[in-house]
The first five atom37 places (N, CA, C, CB, O) and aatype in JSON, in Angstrom:
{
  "aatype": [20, 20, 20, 20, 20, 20, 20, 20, 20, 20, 20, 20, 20, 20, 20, 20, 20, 20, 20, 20, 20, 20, 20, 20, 20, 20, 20, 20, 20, 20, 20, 20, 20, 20, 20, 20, 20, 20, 20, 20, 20, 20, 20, 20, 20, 20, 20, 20, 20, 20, 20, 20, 20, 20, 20, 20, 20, 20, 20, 20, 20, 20, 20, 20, 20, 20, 20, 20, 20, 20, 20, 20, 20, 20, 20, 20, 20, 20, 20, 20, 20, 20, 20, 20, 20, 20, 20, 20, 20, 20, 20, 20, 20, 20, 20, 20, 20, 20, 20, 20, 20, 20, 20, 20, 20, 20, 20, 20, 20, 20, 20, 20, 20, 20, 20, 20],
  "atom_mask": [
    [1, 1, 1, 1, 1],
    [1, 1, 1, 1, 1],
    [1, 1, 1, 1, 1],
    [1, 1, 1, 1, 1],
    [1, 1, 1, 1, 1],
    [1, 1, 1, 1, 1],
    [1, 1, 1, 1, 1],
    [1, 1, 1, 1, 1],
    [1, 1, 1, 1, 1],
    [1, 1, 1, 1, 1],
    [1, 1, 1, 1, 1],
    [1, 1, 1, 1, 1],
    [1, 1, 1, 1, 1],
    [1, 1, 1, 1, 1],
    [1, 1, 1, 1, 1],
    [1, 1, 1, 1, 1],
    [1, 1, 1, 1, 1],
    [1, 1, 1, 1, 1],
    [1, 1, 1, 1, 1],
    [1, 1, 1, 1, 1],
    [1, 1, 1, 1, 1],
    [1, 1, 1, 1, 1],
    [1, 1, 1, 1, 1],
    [1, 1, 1, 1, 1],
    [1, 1, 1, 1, 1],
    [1, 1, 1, 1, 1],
    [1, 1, 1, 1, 1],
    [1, 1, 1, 1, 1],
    [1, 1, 1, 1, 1],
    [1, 1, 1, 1, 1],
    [1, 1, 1, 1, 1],
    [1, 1, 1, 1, 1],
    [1, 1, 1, 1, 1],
    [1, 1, 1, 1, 1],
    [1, 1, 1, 1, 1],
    [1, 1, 1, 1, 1],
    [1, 1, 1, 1, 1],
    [1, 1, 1, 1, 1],
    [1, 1, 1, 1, 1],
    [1, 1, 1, 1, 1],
    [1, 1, 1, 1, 1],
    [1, 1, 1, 1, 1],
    [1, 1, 1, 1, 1],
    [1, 1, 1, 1, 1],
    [1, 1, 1, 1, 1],
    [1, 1, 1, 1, 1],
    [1, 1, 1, 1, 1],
    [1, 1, 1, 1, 1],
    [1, 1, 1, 1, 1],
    [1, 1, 1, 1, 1],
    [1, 1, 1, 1, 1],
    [1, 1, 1, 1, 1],
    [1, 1, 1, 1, 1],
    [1, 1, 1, 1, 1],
    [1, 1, 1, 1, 1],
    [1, 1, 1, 1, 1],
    [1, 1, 1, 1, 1],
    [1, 1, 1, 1, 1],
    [1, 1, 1, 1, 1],
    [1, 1, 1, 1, 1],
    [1, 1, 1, 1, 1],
    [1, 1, 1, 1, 1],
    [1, 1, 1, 1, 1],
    [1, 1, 1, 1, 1],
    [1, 1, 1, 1, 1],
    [1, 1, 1, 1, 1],
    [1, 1, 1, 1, 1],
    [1, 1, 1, 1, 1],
    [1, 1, 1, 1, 1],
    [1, 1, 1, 1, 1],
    [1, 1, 1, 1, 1],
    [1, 1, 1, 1, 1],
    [1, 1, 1, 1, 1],
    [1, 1, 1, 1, 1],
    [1, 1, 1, 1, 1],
    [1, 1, 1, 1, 1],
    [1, 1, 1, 1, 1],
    [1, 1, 1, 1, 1],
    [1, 1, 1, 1, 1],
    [1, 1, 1, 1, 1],
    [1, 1, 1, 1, 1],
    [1, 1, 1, 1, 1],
    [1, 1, 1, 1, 1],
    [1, 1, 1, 1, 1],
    [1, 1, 1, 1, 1],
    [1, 1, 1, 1, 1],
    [1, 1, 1, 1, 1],
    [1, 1, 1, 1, 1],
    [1, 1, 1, 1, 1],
    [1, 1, 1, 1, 1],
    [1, 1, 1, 1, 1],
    [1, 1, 1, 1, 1],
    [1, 1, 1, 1, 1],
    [1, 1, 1, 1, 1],
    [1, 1, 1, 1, 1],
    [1, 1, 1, 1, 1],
    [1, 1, 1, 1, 1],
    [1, 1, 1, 1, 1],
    [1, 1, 1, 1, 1],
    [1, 1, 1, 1, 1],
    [1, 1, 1, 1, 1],
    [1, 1, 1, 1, 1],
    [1, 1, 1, 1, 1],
    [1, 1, 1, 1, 1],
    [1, 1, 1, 1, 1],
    [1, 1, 1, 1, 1],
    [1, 1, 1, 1, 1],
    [1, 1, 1, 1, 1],
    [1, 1, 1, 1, 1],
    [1, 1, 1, 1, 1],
    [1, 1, 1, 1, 1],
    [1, 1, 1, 1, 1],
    [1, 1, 1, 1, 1],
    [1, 1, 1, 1, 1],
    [1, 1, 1, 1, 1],
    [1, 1, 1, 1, 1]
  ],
  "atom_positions": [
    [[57.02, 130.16, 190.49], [57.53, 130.51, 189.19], [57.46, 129.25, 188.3], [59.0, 131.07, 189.28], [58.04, 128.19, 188.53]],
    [[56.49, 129.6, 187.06], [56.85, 128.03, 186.36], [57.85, 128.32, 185.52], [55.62, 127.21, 185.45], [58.58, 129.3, 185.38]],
    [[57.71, 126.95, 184.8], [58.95, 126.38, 184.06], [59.57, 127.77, 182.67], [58.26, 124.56, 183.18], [60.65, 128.28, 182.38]],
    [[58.28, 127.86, 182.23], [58.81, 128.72, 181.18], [59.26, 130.37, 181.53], [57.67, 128.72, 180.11], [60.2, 130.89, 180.92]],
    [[58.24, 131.32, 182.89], [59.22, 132.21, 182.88], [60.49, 132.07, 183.47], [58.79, 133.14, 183.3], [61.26, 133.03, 183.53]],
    [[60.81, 130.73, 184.0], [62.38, 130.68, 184.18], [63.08, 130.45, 183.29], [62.84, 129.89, 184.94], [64.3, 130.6, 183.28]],
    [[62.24, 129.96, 182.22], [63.76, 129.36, 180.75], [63.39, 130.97, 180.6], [63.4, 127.69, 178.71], [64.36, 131.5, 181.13]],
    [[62.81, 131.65, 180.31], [62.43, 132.87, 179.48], [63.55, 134.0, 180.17], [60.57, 133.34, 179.68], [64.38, 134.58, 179.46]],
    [[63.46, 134.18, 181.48], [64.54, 134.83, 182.57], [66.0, 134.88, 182.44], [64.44, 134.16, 183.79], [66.68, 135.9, 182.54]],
    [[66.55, 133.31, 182.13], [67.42, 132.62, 182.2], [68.16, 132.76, 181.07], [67.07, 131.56, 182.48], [69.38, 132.91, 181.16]],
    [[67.41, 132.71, 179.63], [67.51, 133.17, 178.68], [68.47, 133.86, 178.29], [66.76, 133.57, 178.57], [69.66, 133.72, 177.97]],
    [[67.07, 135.28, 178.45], [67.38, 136.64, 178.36], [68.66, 137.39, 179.12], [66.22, 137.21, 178.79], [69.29, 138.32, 178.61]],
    [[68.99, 136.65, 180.78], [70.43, 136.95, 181.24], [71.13, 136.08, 180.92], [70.7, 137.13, 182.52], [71.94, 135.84, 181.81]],
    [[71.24, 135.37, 179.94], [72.51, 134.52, 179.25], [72.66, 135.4, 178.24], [72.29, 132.88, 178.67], [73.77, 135.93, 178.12]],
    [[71.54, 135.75, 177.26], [72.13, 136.73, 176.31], [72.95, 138.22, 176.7], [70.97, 137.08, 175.53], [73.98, 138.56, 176.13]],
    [[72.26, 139.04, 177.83], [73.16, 139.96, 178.01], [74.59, 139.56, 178.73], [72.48, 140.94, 178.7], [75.6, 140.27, 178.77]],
    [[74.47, 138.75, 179.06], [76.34, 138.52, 179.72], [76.95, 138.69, 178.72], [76.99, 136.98, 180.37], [77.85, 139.48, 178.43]],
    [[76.2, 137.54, 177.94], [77.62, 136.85, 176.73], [77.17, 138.2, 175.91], [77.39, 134.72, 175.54], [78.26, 138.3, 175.34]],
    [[76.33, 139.49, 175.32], [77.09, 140.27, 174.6], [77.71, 141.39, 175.03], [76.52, 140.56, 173.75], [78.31, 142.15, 174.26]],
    [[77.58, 141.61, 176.61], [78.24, 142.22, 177.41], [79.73, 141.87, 177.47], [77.63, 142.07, 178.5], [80.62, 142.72, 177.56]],
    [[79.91, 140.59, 177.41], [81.43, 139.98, 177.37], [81.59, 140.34, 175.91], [81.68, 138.17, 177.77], [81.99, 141.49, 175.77]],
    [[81.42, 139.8, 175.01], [81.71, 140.3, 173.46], [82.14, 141.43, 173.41], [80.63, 140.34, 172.53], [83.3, 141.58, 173.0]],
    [[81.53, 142.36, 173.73], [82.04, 143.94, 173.5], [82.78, 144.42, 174.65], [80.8, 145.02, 173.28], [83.39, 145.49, 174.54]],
    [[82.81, 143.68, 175.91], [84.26, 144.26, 176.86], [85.35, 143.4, 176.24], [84.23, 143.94, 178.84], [86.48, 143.83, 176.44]],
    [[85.26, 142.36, 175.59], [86.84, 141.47, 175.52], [87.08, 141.77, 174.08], [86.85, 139.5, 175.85], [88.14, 141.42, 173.57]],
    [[86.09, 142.45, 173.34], [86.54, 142.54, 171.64], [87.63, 143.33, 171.55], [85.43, 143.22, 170.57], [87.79, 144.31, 172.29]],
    [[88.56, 142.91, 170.52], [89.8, 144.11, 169.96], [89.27, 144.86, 169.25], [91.04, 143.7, 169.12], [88.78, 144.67, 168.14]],
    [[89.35, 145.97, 169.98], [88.84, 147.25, 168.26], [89.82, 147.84, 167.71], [87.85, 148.82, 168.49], [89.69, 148.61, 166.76]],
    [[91.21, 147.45, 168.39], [92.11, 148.47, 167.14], [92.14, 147.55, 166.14], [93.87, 149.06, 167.48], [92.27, 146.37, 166.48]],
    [[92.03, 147.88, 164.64], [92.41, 147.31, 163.57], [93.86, 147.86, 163.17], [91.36, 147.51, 162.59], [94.32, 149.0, 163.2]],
    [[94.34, 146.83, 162.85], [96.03, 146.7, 162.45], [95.87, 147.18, 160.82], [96.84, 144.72, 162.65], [94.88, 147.51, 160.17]],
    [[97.44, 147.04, 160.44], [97.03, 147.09, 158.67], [96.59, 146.01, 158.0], [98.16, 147.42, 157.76], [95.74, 146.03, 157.11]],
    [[97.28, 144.86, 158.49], [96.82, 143.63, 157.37], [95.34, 143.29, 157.53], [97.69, 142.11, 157.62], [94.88, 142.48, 156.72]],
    [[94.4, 143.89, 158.63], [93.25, 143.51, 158.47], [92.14, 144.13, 157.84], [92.99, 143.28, 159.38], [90.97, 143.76, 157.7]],
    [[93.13, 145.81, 157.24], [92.18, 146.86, 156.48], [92.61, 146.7, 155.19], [92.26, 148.45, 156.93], [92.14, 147.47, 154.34]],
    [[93.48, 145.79, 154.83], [93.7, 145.3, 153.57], [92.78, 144.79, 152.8], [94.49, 144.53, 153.59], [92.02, 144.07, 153.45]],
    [[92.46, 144.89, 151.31], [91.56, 144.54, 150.74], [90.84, 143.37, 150.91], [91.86, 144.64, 149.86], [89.62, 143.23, 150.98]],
    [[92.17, 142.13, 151.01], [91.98, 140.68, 151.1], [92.05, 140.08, 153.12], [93.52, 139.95, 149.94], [91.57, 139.09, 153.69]],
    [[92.64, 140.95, 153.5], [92.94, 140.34, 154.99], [93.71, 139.06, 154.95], [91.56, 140.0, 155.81], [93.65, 138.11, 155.73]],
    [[94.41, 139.21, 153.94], [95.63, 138.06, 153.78], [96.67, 138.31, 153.94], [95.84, 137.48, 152.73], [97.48, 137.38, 153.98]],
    [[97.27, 140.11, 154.15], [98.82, 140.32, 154.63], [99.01, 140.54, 153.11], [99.86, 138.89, 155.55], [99.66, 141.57, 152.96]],
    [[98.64, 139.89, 151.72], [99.75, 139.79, 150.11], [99.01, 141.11, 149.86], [99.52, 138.16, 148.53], [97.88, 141.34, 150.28]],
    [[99.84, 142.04, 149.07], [99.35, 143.09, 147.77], [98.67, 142.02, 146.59], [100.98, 144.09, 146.95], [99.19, 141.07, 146.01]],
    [[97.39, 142.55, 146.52], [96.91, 141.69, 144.99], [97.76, 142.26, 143.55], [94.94, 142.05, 144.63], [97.93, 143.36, 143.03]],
    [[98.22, 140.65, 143.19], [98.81, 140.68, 142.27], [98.17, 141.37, 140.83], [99.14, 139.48, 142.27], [98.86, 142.02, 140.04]],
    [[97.33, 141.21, 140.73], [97.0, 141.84, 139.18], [95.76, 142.17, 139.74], [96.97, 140.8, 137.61], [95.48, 142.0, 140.93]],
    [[94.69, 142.84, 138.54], [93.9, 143.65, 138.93], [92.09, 142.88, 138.98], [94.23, 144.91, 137.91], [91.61, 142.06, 138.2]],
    [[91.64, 143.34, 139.85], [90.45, 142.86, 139.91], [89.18, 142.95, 138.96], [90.2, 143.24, 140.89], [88.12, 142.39, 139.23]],
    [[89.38, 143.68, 137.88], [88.29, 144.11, 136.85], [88.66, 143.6, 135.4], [88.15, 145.76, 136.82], [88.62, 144.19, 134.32]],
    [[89.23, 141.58, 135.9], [89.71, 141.25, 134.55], [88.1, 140.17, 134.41], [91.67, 140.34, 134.47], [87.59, 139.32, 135.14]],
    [[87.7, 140.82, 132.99], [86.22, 139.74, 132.96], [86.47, 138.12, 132.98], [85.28, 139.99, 131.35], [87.46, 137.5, 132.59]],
    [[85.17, 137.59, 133.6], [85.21, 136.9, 133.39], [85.25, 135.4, 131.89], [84.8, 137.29, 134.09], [85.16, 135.85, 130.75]],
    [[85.3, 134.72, 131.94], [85.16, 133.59, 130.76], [83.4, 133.67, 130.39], [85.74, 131.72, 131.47], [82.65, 133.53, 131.36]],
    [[82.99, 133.82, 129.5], [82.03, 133.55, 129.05], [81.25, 131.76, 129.32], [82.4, 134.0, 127.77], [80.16, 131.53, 129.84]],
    [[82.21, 130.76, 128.78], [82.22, 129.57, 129.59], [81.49, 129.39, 131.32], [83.74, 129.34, 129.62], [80.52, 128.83, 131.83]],
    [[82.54, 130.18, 131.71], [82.08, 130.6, 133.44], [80.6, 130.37, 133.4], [82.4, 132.46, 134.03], [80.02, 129.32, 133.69]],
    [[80.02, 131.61, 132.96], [78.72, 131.79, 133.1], [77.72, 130.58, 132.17], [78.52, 133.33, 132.65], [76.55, 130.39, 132.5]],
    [[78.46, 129.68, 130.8], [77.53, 128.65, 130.81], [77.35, 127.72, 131.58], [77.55, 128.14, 129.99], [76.28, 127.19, 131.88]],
    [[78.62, 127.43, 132.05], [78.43, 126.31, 132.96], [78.0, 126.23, 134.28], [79.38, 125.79, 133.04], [77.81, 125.11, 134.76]],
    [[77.72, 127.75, 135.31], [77.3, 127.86, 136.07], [76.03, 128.19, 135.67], [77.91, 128.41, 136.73], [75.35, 128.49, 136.65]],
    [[75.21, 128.28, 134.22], [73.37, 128.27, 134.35], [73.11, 126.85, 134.07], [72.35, 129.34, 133.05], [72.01, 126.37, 134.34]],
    [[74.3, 125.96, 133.42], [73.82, 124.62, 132.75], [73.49, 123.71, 134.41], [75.39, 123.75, 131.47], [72.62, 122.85, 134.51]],
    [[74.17, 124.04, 135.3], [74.19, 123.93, 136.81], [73.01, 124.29, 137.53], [75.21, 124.73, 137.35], [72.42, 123.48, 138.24]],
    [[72.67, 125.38, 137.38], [71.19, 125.91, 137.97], [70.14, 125.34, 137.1], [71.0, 127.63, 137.96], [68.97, 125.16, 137.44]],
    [[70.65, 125.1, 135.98], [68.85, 123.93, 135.16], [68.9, 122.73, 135.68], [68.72, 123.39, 133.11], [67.84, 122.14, 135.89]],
    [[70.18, 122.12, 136.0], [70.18, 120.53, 136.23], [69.58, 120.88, 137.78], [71.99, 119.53, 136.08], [68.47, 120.38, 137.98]],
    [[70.0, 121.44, 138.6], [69.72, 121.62, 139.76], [67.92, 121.97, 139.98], [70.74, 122.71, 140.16], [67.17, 121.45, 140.8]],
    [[67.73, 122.61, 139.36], [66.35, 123.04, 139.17], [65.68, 122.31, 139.03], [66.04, 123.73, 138.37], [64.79, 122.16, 139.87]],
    [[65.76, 121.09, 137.43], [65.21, 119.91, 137.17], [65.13, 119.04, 138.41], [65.92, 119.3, 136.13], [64.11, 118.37, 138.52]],
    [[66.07, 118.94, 139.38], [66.27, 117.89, 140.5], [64.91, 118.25, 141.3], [67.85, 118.09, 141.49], [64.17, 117.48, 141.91]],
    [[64.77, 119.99, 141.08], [63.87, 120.45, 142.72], [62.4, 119.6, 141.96], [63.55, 122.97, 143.22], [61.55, 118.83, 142.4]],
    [[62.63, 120.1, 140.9], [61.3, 119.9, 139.78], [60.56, 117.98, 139.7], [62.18, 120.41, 137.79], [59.45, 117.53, 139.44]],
    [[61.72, 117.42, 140.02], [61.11, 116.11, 139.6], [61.06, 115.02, 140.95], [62.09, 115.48, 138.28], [60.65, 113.86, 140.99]],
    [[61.71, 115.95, 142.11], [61.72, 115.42, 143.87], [60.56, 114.81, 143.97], [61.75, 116.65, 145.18], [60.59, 113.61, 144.23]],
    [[59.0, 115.6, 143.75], [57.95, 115.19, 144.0], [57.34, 114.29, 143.53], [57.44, 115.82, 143.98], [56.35, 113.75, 144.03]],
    [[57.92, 113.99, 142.42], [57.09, 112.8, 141.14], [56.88, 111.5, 141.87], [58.22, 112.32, 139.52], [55.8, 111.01, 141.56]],
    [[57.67, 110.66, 142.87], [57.61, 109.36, 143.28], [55.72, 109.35, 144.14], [59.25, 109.04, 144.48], [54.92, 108.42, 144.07]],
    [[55.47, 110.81, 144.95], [54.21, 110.82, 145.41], [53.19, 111.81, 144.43], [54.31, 111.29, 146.92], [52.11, 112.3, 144.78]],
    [[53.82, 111.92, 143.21], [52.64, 112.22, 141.93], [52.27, 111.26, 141.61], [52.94, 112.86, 140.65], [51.06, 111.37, 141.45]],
    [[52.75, 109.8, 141.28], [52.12, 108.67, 140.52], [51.07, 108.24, 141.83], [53.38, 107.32, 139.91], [50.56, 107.13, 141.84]],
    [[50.91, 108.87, 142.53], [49.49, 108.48, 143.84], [48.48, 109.14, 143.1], [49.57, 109.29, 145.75], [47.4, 108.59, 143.29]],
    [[48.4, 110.4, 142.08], [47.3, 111.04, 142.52], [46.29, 110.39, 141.11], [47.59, 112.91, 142.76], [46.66, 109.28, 140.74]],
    [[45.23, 110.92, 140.4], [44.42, 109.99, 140.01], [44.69, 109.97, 138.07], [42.77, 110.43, 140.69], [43.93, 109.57, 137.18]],
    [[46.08, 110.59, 137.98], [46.07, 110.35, 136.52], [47.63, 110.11, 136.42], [45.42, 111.67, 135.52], [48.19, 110.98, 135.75]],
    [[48.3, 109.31, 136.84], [49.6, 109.06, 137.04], [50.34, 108.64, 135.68], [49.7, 108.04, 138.09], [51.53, 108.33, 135.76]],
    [[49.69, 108.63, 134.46], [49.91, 108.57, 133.11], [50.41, 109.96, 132.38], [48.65, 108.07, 132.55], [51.28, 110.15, 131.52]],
    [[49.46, 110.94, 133.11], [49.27, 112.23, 132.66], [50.96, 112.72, 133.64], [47.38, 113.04, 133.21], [51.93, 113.27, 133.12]],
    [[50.86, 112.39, 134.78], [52.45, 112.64, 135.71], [53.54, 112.22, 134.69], [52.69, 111.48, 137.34], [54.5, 112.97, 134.52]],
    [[53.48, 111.56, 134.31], [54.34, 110.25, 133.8], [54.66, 110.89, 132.46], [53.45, 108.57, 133.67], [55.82, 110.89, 132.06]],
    [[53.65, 111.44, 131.73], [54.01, 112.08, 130.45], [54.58, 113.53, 130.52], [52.81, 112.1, 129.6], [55.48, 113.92, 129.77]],
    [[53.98, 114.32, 131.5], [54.93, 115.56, 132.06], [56.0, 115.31, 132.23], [54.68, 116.14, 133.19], [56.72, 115.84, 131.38]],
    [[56.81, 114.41, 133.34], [57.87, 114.64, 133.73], [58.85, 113.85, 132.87], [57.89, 114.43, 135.04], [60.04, 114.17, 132.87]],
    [[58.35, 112.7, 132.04], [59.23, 112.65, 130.5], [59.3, 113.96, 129.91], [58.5, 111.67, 129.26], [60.39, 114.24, 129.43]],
    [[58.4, 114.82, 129.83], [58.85, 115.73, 128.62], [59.52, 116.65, 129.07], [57.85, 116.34, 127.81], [60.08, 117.28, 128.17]],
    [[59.8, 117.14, 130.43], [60.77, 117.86, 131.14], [61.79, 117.16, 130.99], [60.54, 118.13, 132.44], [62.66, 117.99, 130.71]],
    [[62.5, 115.66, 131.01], [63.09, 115.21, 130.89], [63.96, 115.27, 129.67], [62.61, 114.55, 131.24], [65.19, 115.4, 129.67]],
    [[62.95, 115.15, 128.34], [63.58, 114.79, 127.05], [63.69, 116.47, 126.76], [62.55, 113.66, 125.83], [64.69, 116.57, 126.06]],
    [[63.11, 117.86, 126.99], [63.62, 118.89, 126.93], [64.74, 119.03, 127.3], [63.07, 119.55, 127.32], [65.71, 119.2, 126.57]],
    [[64.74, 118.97, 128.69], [66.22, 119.04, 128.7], [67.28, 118.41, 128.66], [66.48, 119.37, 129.31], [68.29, 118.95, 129.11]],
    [[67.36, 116.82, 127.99], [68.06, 116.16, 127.72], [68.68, 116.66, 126.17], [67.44, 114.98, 127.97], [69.85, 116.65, 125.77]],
    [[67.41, 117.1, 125.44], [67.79, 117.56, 123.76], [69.04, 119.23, 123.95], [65.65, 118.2, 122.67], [69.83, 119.6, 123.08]],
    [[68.81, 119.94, 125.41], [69.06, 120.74, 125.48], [70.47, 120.49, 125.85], [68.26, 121.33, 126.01], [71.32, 121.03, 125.15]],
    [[70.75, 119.97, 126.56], [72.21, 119.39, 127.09], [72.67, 118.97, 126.04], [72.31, 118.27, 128.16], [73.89, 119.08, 125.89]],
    [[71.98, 118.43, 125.14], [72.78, 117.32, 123.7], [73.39, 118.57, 122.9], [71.35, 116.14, 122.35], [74.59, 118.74, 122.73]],
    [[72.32, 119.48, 122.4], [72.76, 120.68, 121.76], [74.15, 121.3, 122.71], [71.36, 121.78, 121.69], [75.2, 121.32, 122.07]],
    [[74.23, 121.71, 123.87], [74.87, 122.49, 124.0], [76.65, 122.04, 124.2], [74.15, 123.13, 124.94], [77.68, 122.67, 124.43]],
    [[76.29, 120.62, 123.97], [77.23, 119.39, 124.03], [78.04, 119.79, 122.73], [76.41, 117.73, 123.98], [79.17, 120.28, 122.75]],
    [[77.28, 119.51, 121.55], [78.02, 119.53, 120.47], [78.43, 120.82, 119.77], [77.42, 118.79, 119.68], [79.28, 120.99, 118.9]],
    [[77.59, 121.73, 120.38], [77.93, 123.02, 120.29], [79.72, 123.53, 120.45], [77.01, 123.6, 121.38], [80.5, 124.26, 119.84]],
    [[79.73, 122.67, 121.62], [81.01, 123.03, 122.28], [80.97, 123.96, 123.51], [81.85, 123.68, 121.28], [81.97, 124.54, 123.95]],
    [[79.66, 124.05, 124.07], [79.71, 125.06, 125.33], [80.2, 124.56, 126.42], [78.47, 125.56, 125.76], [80.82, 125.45, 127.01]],
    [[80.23, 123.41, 127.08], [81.01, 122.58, 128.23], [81.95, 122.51, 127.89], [80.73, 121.36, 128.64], [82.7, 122.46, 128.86]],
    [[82.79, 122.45, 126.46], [84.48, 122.64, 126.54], [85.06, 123.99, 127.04], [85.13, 122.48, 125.04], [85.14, 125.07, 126.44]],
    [[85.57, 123.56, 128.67], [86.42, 124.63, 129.84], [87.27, 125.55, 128.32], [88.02, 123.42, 131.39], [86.91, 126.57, 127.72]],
    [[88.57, 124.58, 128.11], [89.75, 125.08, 127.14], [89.38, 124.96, 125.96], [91.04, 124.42, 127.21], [88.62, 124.06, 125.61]],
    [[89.9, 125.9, 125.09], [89.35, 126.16, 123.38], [90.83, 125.34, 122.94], [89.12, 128.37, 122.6], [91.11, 125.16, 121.76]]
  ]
}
């Protein structure tokens, strides 16, 4: 027997024990506090269909551009290798100063102020 159909054997009866044990030792009665909405034991205090802040949602996309920009500009240190590293260099400034003008606007706008 070689090496691998024994890891392969060995495996495969480690997985059925352990989900054989899972489902003989699991609790299946559910109690009340765990069919509760929250599974915290509290009645929710007020109601769940209060909208959100408008804010909310700027500051969680102003988050996904900065984040984005990060994925966007990771590669640039092995772009200045390839044979026009001027032409790199002027792209990823102008991604830069876009969204730097864009952050400035939304600055004075007042969209990052949380409290009015």
């Amino acid at each position: 027997m070689n090496m691998i159909s024994f890891m392969l054997i060995l495996s495969t009866t480690l997985s059925i024990i352990l989900t054989t044990l899972n489902f003989w030792l699991a609790q299946t009665n559910p109690d009340s506090e765990k069919l509760s909405p929250y599974e915290c034991g509290f009645d929710p205090l007020g109601s769940a269909r209060l909208p959100f802040s408008i804010r909310f949602f700027l500051v969680a996309i102003l988050f996904l551009l900065f984040d984005l920009e990060i994925a966007l500009l990771l590669p640039l240190p092995w772009a200045t290798q390839l044979q026009s590293p001027l032409s790199t260099l002027a792209w990823a400034s102008t991604i830069l100063l876009l969204l730097t003008l864009g952050l400035v606007y939304e600055w004075t706008q007042g969209g990052l102020e949380w409290a009015e």
